[in-house]
KEZA-20919 format. One record per atom (N, C-alpha, C, O): residue in one letter; z, y, x. Coordinates in steps of 0.2 Angstrom, whole numbers, plus 5000, padded with zeros to 4 digits. Each point is the difference from the previous one (the first is absolute). Example, Ala and Ser with C-alpha at 12.3 -4.5 7.8 and 13.67 -1.06 7.14 Angstrom:
A503949725066/A500050064996/A500050065004/A500349995005/S499350064993/S500150065004/S500350054996/S500150065003/
END
This chain:
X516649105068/X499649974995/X499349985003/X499850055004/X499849884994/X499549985003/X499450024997/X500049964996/X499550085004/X499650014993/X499249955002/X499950015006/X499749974993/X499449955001/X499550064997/X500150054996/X499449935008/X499350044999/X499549964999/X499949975005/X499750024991/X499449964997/X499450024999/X499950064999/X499649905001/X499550044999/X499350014994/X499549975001/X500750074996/X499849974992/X499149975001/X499849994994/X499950005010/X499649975001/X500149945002/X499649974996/X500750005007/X500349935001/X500249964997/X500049944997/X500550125003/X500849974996/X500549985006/X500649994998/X499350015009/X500349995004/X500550045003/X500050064999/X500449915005/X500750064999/X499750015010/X499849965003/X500250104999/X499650035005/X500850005005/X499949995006/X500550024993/X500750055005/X500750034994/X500050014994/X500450005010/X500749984996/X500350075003/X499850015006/X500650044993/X500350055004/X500950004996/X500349984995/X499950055010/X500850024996/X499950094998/X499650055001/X500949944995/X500150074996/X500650035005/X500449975002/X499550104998/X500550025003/X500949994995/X500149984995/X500350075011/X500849974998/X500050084996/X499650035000/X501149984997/X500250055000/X500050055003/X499650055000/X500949925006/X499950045007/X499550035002/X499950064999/X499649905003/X499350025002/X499950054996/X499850055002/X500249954990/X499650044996/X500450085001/X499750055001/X501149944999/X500250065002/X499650055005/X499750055000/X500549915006/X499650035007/X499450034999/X499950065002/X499349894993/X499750055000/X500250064996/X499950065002/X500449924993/X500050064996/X500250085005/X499850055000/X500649935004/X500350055003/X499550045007/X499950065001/X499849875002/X499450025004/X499750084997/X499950055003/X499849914988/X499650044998/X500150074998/X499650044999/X501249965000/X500350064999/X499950045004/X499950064998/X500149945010/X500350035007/X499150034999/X499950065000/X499649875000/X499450035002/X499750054993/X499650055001/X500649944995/X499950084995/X500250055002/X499550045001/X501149985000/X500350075004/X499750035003/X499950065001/X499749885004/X499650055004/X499450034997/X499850065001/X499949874995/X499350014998/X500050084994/X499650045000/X501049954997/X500150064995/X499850085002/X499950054996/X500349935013/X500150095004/X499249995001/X499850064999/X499749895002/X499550015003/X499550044994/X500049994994/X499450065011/X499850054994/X499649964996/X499749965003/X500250034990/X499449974999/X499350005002/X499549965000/X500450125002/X499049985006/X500249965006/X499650005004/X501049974996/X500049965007/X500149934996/X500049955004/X500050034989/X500349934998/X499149985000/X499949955003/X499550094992/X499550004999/X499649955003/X499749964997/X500350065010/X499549965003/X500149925000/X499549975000/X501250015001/X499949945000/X500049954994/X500249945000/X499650124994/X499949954994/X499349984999/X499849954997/X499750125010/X499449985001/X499949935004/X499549974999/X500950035005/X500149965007/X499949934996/X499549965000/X501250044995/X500049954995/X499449994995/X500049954996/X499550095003/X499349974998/X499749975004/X499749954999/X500350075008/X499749975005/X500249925001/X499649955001/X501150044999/X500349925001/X499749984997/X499449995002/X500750004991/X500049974994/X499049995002/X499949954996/X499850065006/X499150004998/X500149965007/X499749955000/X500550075005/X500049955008/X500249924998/X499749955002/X501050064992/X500049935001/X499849974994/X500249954998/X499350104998/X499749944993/X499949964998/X500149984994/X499549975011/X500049955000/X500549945002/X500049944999/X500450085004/X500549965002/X500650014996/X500449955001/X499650094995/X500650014994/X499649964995/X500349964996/X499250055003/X499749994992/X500149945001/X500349984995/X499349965012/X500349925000/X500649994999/X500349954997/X500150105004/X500849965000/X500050034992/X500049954996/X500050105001/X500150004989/X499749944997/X500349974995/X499150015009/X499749954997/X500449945000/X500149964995/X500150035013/X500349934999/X500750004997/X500249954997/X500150105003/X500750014997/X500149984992/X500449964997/X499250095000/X500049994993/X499349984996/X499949994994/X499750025011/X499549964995/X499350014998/X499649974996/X500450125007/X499650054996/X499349995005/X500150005006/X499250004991/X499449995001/X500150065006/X500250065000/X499449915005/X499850055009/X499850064996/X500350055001/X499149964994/X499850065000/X500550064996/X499850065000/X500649914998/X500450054997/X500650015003/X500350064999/X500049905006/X500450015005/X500050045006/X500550025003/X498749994999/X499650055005/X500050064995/X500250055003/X499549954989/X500250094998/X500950014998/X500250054998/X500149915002/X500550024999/X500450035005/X500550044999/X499349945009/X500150025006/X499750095001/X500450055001/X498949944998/X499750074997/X500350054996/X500050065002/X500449914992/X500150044996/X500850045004/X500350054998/X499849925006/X500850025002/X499950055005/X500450035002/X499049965001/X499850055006/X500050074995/X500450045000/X499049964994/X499950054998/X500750034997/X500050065000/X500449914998/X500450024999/X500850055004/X500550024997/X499349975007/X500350025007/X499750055003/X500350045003/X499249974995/X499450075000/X500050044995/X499950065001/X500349914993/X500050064994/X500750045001/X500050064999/X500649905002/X500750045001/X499950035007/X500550045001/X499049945005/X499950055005/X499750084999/X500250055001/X499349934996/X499650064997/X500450034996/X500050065001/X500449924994/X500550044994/X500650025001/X500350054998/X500049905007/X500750025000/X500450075001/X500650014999/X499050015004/X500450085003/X499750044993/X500350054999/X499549944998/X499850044993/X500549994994/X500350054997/X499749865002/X500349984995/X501049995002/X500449994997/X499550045010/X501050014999/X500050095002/X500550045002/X499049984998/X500150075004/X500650044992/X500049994994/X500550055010/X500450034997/X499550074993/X499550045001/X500949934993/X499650044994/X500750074998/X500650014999/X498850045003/X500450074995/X500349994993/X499749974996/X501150085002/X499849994992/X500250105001/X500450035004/X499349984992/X500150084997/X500849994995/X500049994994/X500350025008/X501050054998/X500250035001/X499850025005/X500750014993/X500550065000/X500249985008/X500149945001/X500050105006/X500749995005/X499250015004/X499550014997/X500649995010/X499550005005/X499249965000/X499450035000/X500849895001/X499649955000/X500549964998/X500650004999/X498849944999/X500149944996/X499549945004/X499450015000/X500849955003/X499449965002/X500149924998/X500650004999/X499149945000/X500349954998/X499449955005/X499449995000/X501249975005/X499949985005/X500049915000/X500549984996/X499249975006/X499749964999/X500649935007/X499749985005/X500950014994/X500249975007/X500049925002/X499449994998/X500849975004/X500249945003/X500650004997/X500550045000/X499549874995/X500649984998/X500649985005/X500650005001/X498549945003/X500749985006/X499649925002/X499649995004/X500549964992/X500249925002/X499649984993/X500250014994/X499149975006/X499749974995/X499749944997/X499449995000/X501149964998/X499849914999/X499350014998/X499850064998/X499949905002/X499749964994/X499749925001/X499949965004/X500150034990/X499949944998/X499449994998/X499850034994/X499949935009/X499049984997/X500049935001/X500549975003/X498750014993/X500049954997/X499449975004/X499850045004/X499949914996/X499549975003/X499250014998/X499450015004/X500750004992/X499250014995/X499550065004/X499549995001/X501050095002/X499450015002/X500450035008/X500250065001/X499949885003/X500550005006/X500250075004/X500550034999/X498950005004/X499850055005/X500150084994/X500350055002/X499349954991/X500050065000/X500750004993/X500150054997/X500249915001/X500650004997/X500650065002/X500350054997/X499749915011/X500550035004/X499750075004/X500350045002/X498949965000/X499950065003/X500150044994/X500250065002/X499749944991/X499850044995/X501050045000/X500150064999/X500349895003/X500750025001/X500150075007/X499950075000/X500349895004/X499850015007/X499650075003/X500350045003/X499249974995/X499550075003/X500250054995/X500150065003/X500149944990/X500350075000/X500950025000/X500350055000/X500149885001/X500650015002/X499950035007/X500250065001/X499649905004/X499950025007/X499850085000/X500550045001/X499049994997/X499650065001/X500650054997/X500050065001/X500549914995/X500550044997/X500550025004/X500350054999/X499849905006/X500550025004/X500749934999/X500550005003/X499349974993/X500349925001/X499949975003/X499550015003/X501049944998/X499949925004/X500049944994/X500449994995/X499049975006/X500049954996/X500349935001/X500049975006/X500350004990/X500049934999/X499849974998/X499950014994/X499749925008/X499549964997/X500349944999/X500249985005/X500149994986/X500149935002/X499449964995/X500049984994/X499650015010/X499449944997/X500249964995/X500649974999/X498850024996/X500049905000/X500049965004/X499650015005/X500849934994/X500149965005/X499549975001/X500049985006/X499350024990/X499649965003/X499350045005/X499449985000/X500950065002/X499650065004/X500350015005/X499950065001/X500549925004/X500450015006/X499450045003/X500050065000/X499649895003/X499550045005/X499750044999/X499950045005/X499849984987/X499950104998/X500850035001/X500050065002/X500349924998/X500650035000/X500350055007/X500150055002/X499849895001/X500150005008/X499150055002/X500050045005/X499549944993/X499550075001/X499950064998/X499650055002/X500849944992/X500050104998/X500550035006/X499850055004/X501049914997/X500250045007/X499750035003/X500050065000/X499649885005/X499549995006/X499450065000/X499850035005/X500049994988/X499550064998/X500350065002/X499650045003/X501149984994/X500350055003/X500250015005/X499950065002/X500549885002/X500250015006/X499350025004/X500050065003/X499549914998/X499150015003/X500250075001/X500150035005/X499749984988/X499950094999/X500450065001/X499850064998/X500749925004/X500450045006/X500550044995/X500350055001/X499949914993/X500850034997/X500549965006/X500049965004/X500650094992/X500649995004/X500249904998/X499749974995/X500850015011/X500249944998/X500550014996/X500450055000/X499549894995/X500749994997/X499850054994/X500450004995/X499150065004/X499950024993/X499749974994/X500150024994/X499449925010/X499949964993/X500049945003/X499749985005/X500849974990/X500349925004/X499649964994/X499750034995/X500449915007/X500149964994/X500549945001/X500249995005/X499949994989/X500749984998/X499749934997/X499650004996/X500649945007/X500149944998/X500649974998/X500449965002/X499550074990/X500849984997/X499949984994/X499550014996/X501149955002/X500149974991/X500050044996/X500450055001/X499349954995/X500450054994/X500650024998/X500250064998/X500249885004/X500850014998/X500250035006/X500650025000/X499149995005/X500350045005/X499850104999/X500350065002/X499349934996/X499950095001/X500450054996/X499950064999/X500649914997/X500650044998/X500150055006/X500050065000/X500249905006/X500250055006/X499750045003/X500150025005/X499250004991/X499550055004/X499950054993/X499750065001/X500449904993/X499950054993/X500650035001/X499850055002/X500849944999/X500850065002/X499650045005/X499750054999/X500349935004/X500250035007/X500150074999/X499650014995/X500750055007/X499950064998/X499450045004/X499850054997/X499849915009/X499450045004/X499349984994/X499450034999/X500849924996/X499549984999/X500150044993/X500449984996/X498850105002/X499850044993/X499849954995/X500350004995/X499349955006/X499449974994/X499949955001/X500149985006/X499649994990/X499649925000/X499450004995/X500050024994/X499649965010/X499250004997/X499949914998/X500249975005/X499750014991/X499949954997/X499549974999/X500349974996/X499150015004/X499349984996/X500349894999/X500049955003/X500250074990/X499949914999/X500049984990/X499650014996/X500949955006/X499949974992/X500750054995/X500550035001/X499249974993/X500350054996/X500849975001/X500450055001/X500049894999/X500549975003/X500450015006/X500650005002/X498850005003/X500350025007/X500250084998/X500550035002/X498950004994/X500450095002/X500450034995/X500150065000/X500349874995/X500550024996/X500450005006/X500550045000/X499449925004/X500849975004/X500150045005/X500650025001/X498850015003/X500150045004/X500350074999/X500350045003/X499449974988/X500350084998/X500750014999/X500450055002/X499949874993/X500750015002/X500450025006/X500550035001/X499149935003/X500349985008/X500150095003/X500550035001/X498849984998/X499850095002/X500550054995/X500250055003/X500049944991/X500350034995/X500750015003/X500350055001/X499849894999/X501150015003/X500150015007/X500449975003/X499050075001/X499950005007/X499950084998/X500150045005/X499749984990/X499750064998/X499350025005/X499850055002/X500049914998/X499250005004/X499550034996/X500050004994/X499550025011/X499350024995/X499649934999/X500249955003/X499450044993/X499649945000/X499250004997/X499950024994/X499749975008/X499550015001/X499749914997/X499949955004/X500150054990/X499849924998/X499149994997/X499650034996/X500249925008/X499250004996/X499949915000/X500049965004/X500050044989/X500149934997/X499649964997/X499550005004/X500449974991/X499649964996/X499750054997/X500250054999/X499049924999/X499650004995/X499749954993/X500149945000/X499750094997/X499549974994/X499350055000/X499950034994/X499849985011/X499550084998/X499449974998/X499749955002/X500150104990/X499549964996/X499650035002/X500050065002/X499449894996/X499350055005/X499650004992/X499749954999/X500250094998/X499750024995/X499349985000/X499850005006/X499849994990/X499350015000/X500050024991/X500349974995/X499250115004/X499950024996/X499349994999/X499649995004/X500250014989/X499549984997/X499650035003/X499849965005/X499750104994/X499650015006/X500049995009/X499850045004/X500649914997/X500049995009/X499349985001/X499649964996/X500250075009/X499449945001/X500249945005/X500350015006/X499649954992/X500449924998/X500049975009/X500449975002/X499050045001/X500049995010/X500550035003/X500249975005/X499950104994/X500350045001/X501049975001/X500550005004/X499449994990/X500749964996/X500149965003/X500550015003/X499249924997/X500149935003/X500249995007/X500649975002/X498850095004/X500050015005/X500950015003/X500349975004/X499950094991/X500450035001/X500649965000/X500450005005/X499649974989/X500549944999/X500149945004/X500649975000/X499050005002/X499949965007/X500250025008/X500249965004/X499750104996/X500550045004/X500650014999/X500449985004/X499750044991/X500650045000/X500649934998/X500650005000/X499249935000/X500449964997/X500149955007/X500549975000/X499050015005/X499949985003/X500450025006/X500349955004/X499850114998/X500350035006/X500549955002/X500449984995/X499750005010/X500749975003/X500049934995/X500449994995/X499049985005/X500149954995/X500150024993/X500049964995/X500250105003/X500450034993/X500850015001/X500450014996/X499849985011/X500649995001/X500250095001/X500250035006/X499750014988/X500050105002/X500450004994/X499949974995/X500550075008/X500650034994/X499350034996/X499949984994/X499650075008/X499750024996/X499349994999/X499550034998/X500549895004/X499449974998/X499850014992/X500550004996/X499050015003/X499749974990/X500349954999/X500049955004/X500350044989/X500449965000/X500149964990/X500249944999/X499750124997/X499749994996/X499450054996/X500150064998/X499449905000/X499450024999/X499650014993/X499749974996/X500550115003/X500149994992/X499350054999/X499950055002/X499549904993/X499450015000/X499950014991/X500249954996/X499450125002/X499850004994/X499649925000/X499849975004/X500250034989/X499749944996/X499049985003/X499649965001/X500350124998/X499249995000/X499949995006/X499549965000/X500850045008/X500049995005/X500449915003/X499949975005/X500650024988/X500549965005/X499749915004/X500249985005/X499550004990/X499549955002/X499650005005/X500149975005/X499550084994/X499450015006/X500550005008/X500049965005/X500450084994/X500650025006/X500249945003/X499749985005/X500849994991/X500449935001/X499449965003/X500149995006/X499349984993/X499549955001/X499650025007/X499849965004/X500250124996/X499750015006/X500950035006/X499950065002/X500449924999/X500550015003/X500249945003/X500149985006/X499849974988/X500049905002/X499549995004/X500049965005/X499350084994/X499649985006/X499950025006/X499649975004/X500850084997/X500350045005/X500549955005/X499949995006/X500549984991/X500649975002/X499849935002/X500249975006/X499549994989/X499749955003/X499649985005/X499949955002/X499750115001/X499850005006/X500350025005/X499650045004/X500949964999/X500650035002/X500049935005/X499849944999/X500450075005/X500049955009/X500750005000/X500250065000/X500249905001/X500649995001/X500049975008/X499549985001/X500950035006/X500049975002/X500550055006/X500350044997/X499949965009/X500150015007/X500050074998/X499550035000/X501050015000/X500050074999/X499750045006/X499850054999/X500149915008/X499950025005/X499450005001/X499850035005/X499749944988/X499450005003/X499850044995/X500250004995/X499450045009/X499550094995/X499749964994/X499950034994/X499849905006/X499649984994/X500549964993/X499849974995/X500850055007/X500449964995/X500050064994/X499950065000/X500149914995/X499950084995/X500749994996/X500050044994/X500549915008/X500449974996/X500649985003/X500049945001/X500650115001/X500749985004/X500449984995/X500050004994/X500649955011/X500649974996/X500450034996/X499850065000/X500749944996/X500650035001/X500450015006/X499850025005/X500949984994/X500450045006/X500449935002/X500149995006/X500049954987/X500549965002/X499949984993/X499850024995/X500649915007/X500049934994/X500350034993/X499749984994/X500950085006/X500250034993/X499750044998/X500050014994/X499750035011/X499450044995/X499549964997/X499850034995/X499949925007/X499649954997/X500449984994/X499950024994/X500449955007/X500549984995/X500150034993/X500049974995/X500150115006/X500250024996/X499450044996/X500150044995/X499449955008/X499350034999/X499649974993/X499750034996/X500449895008/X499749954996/X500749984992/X499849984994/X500750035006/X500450014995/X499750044996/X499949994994/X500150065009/X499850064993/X499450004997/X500050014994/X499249965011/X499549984996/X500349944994/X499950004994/X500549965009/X499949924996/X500550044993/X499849974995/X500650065005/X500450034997/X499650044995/X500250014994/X499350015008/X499550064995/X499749934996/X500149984994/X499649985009/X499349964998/X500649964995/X499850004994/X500749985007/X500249984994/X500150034997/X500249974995/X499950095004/X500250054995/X499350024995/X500150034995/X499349945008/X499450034996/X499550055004/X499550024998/X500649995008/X499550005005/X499649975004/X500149965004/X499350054995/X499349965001/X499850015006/X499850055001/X500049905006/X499950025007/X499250004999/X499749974996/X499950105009/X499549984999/X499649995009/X499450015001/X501249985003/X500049975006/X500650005004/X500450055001/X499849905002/X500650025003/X500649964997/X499949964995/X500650045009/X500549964994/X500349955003/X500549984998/X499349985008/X500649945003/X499950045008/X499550035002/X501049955000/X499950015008/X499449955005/X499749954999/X500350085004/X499149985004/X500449945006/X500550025004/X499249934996/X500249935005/X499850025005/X499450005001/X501250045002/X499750005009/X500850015002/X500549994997/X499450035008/X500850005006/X499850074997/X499550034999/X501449995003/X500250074998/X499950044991/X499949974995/X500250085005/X500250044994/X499550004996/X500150044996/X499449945002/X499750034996/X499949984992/X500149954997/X499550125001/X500149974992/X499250075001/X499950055003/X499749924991/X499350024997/X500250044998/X500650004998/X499050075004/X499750054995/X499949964992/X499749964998/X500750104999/X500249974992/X499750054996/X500150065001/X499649924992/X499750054993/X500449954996/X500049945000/X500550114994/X500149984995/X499950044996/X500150065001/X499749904993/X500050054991/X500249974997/X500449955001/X499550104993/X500449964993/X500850035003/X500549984996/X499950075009/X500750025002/X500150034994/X499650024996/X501249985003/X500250074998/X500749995004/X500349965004/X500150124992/X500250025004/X500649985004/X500250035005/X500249904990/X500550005001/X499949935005/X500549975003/X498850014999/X499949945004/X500150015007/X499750055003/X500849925000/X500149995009/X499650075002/X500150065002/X499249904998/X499750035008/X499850104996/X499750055003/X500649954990/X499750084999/X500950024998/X499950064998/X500749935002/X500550024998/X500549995007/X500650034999/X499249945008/X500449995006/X499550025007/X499450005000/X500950025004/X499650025005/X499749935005/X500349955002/X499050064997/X499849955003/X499649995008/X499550025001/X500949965002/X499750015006/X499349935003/X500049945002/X499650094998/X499549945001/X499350024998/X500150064999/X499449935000/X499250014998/X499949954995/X499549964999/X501150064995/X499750004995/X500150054992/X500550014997/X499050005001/X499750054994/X499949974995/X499549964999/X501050074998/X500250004991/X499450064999/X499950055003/X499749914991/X499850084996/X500449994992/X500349954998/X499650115000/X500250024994/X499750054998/X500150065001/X499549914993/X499650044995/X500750034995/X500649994998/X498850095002/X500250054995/X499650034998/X499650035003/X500549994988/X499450024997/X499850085002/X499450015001/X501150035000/X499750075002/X500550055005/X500549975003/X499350084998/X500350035007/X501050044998/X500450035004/X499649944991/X500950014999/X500249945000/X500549995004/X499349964994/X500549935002/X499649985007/X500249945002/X499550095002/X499949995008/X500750055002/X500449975003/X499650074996/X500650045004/X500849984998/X500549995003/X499350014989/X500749964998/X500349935005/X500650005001/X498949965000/X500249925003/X499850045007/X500149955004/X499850084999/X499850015008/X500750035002/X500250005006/X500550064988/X500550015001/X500649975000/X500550015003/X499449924990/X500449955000/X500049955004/X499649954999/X500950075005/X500349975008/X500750065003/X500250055000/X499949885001/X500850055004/X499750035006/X500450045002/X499249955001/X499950025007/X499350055001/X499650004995/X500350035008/X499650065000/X500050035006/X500350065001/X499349895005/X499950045006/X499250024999/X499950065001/X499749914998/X499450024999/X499549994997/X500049944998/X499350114998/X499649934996/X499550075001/X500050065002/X499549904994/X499150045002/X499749974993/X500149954996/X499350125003/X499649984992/X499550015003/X499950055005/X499449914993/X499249995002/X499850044994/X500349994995/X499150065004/X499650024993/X499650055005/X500250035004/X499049974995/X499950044999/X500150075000/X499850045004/X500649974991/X500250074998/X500650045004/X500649994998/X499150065008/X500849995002/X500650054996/X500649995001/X499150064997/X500650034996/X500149964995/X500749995001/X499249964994/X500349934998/X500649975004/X500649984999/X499050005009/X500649965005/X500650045001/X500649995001/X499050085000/X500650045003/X500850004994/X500650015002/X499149994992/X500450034995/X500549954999/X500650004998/X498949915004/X500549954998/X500450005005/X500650004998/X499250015008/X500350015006/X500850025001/X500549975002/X499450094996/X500250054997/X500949984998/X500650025002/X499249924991/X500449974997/X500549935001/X500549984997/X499250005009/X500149945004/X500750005002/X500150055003/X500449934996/X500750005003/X499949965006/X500349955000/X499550065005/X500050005009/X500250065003/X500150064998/X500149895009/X500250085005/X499150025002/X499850055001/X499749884999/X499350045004/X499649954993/X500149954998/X499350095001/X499549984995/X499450045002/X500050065002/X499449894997/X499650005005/X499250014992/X500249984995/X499450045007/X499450014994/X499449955007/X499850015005/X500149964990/X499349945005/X500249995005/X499549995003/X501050015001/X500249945006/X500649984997/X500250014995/X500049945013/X500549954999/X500650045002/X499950045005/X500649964993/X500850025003/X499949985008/X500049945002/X499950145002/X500349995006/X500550065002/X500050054996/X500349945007/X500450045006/X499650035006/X499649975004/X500550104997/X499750055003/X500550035004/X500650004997/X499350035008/X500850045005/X499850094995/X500550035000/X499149994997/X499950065001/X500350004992/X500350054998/X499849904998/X500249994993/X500649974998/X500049945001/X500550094996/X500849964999/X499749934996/X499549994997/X501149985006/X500149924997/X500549985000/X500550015003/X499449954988/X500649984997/X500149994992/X499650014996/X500849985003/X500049974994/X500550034995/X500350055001/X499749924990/X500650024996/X500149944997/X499649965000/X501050054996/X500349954997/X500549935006/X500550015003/X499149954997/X500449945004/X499449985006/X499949955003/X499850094998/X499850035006/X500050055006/X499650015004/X501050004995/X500250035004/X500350085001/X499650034997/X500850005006/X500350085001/X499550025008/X499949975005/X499950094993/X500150035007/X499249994998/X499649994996/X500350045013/X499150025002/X499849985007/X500350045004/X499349924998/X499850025005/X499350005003/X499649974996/X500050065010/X499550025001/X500150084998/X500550034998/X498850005004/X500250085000/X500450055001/X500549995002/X499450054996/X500850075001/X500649964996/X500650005001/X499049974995/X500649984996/X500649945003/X500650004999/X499049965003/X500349935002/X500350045009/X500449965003/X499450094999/X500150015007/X500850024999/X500549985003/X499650084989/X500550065000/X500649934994/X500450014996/X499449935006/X500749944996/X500650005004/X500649994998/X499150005008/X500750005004/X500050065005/X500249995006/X499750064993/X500650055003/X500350044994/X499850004994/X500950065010/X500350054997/X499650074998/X500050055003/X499849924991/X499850084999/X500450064997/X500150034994/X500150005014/X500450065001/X499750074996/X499450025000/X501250004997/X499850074997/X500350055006/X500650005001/X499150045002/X500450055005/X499850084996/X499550034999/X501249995000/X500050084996/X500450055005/X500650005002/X498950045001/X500350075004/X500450064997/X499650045002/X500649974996/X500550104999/X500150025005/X500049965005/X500150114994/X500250035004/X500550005001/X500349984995/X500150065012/X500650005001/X500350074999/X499850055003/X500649954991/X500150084997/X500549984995/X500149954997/X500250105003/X500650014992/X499750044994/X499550044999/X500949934997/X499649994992/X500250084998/X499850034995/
END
C-alpha cells in the first residue's frame, strides 16, 4: 500500500513510501524474538549505560530531529527541540531507577524464602500517534527495552522519518540489532504480529476507537495491553484563583501541539465571579497569537496535522455556535496555505455543545460557567473519558481535596496536565487501561514472578 506524506504547513504532499507485506512483518517479528533472548541473558548493569548513551543521541541530534517533527506534523521548532529534551531525560530517569524499580522484592511466609521477581515478556508492539512523535514511542520503548524486551514501532503514517529516527537513535547508541525496528505497515495487516506467539503486549496511545480495536485484537490473542486514549480534561478555575495565574496557565495548557494533546485543557469550567474576566482575558491572549511557518521560532501559532483535522475542528465550533454559543475570537479557518484554524474563546457553552461534550482536538476553549465548587466538580466528572485534569485556587488544601475527587489517571493543582517519567500516566473510564512512565509503567509489560523456597524434608 502507498501511503502520501504532507505537510501541514503547506499542504503539500512531500514523498510517498510503501507499507511493508505480511512476510516482511513476520521476519521482523522474529528477528525481534532471536535479538530478545539474548538481550534477556544480559545483566541489567550492563543494559544501563546505553540508555545513557541514548540520552546522549537524542541531544546530538536535537536539532536535526526536532526539523524533521516540525516538518512532518506540524508542531512549532520550539517545542519540537523540548520534546527531543524531554526524551533524553527520560532515558536518564529509567538509567538512574531501573535497577531499583525492577530489583527483586522479599515477602515474609511460612517455607524458606519468598522473593517476587520482575522478568521480560519477550516481543512488544506498539502503536503511536503523530501528536507527540519522539517521546509517544520513547515513553514506550526505554522502559520495555530496560526490562529486557524487544520493541516494535508501528508509527503514524505521517511521521516516516521520526520513525525511521527513533531506530537510528538506538542503533547509534549501541543496542543490539533487530531489538528495536520499526514497522511500515497497514493496520489491516498487524494481525500477524498481535498473534504471533513471540509477541507479550501491545502498548497503544490513540483514539478511544483505535484502542476498542486493538483490545479486541489483544483480547482473542490473550495479549497484555497497555491503552492511552482520548481526553476531555477540564481545567477548573475556582473562585479564589488569582485570575493571571489561571489565564497563563490555560493558554499553555490548551495551546501545546497546537491543542492537538490528548491531555491538553480542553474544557474550561470557571465559577461565575471569575468566569467573564477569564474568557476576555484569554481572547486576548489568543488574538495576539502569530500564526505562521512552524519552523520559524517567531510563529506563536502552528497548523493542524491535516485537511480532516481542520475539518472536523471547524464542525464542532460551527456546531456549538449554532447551538447558542458566542465566539469571542476565533471561529473560521485563517486564509493561508495549509492547516490552520485561530486560537478560539467560546461562552455562553454548555454541556451537551460539540466542542464541551466530544474530544476536541485543536486550540479551541469552551468556558463554562458554574455557580459553586460542587457543580465545578460535578461537570469537570461528567465525561466518559478521564485521562487528566487540574484545579487553580489559591487555597491549596481546597485544590488538593478537589483534586482529590477528580476522576483522572493524573490531576494537577495550579499547572497544566503534564507527563513526568518519575510519575505514572494514564487514564479511567474511556481513557484508557494500564500505566506508563515510572515503576509503574516500567512493571506493564513483564512477568511478575512469585518465586517460593521449602525445604527439602518429609512431613
Amino acid at each position: 500500500m502507498r501511503v502520501d506524506c504532507v505537510n501541514p504547513s503547506t499542504g503539500e504532499r512531500r514523498h510517498q513510501y510503501e507499507t511493508m507485506s505480511q512476510a516482511t512483518l513476520e521476519a521482523a517479528v522474529e528477528r525481534a524474538a532471536s535479538a530478545q533472548r539474548a538481550w534477556r541473558e544480559r545483566p541489567l548493569r550492563e543494559r544501563l549505560p546505553l540508555f545513557r548513551e541514548l540520552a546522549a543521541v537524542l541531544r546530538r541530534h536535537g536539532d536535526e530531529w526536532a526539523a524533521l517533527i516540525t516538518l512532518e506534523m506540524g508542531k512549532r521548532i520550539a517545542e519540537s527541540r523540548a520534546e527531543l529534551e524531554k526524551c533524553a531525560w527520560l532515558a536518564e530517569v529509567y538509567a538512574d531507577n531501573g535497577e531499583a524499580w525492577l530489583a527483586e522484592e522479599a515477602v515474609v511466609a511460612d517455607g524458606l524464602r519468598h522473593r517476587v521477581l520482575f522478568q521480560p515478556l519477550g516481543v512488544v508492539l506498539s502503536i503511536m500517534p503523530w501528536n507527540f512523535p519522539f517521546w509517544q514511542a520513547m515513553r514506550f520503548a526505554v522502559p520495555a527495552l530496560l526490562a529486557g524486551n524487544a520493541g516494535l514501532l508501528k508509527h503514524a503514517s505521517n511521521v516516516p522519518g521520526c520513525a525511521l529516527a527513533i531506530a537510528e537513535a538506538f542503533a547509534e547508541a549501541g543496542f543490539p540489532p533487530d531489538l528495536f525496528q520499526t514497522l511500515f505497515a497497514a493496520h489491516q495487516d498487524l494481525e500477524v504480529v498481535i498473534t504471533s506467539d513471540v509477541v507479550g503486549g501491545i502498548s497503544l496511545t490513540g483514539s478511544t476507537a483505535a484502542g476498542a480495536r486493538v483490545a479486541a485484537a489483544a483480547g482473542a490473542a490473550l495479549k497484555r495491553v497497555v491503552l492511552e486514549l482520548g481526553g476531555s480534561d477540564p481545567f477548573v478555575v475556582l473562585d479564589d484563583a488569582d485570575l493571571d495565574v489561571a489565564v497563563a496557565g490555560a493558554a499553555l495548557g490548551r495551546l501545546i501541539c497546537t491543542g492537538q494533546s490528548c491531555i491538553a485543557a480542553k474544557r474550561f469550567i470557571v465559577q461565575d465571579a471569575l468566569a467573564d474576566a477569564f474568557a476576555e482575558r484569554l481572547a486576548e491572549r489568543f488574538r495576539a497569537l502569530r500564526p505562521g511557518d512552524p519552523a520559524d521560532a517567531d510563529t506563536t501559532l502552528g497548523p493542524l496535522v491535516d485537511e480532516s483535522a481542520l475539518r472536523v475542528l471547524d464542525d464542532q465550533v460551527q456546531r456549538s455556535v449554532a447551538a447558542g454559543a458566542r465566539l469571542l475570537c476565533g471561529g473560521e479557518r485563517i486564509d493561508r496555505p495549509g492547516f490552520y484554524y485561530p486560537a478560539t474563546v467560546l461562552t455562553g457553552v454548555t454541556p451537551e455543545m460539540a466542542v464541551a461534550s466530544e474530544e476536541v482536538f485543536g486550540p479551541v476553549s469552551p468556558v463554562l460557567r458554574v455557580r459553586n465548587e460542587a457543580e465545578a466538580l460535578a461537570l469537570a466528572n461528567a465525561t466518559a473519558f478521564g485521562l487528566g485534569a487540574s484545579v487553580w485556587t489559591r487555597d491549596l488544601e481546597r485544590g488538593e481535596r478537589f483534586a482529590r475527587a477528580l476522576e483522572a489517571g493524573s490531576v494537577f493543582v495550579n499547572s497544566i496536565v503534564k507527563s513526568d517519567p518519575r510519575m505514572p500516566f494514564g487514564g479511567v473510564k474511556k481513557s484508557g487501561i494500564g500505566r506508563e512512565l515510572s515503576a509503574y509503567g516500567l512493571r506493564e509489560f513483564v512477568n511478575v514472578k512469585g518465586l517460593s523456597v521449602y525445604a527439602h524434608e518429609r512431613a
